[in-house]
C-alpha positions as CSV (number, residue, x, y, z in Angstrom):
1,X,55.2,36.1,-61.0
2,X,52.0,38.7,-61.1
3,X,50.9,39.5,-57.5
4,X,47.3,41.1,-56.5
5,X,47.4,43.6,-54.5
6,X,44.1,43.6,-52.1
7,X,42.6,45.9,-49.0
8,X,43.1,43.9,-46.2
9,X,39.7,43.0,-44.3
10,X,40.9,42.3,-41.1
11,X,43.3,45.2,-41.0
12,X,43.3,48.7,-40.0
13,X,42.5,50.8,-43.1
14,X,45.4,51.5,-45.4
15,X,46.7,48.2,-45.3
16,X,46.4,45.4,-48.4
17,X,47.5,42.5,-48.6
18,X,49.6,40.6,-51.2
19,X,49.0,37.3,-53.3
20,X,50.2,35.7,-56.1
21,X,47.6,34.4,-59.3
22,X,47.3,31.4,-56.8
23,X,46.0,33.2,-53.6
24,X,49.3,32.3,-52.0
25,X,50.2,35.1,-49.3
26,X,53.3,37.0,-50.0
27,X,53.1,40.1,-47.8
28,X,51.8,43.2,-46.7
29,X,51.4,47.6,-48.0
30,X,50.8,49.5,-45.0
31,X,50.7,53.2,-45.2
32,X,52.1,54.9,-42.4
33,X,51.7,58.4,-43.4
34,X,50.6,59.6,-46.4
35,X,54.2,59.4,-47.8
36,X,55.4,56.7,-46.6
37,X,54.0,53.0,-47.3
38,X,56.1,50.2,-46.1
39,X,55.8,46.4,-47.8
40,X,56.7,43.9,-45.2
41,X,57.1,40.5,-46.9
42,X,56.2,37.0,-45.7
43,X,59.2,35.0,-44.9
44,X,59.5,31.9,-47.6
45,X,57.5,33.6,-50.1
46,X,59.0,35.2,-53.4
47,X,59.2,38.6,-52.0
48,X,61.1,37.7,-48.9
49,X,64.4,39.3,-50.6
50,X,62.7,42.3,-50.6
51,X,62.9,42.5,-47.0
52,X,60.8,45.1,-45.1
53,X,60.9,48.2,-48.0
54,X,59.9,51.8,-47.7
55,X,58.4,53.8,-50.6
56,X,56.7,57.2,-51.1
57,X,53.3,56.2,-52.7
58,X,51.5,52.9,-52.7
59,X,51.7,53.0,-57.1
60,X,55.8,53.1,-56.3
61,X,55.8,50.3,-53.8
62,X,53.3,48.3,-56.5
63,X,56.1,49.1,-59.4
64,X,59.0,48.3,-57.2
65,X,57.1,44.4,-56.4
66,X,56.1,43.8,-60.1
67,X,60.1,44.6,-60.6
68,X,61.5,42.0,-57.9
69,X,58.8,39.5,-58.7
70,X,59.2,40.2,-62.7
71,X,55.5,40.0,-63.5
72,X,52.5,42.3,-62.9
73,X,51.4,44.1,-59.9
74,X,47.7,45.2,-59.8
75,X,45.2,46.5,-57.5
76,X,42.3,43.7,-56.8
77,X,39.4,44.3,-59.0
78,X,37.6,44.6,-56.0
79,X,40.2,47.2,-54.8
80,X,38.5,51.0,-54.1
């Protein structure tokens, strides 16, 4: 499954959010500090297996979704 990977409006800066193709909500990227970006996943959705993860970049935490989901992870074209 191919999840977008989106700034989050509503958020503090340095947090996205994350959707499937569909716009179905799968989780959160927040950076902490600027090596350390933490994906908290929605409960139900197909990331919830990946628990709360930490990673050192934001491109890591982006590979290791795309590799649990087995699709694509992208930045939103919309994304800065």
């Amino acid at each position: 499954m191919d999840v977008v990977v989106t700034p989050a409006a509503l958020k503090p800066a340095g947090t996205w959010t994350l959707n499937d193709r569909l716009g179905r909500p799968l989780g959160t990227i927040t950076e902490v500090s600027p090596s350390l970006f933490v994906i908290a996943a929605n409960r139900n959705s197909g990331l919830s297996a990946m628990g709360a993860a930490n990673f050192p970049s934001l491109n890591d935490a982006m590979t290791a979704i795309a590799r649990h989901m087995k699709g694509e992870c992208q930045l939103s074209s919309g994304a800065r």
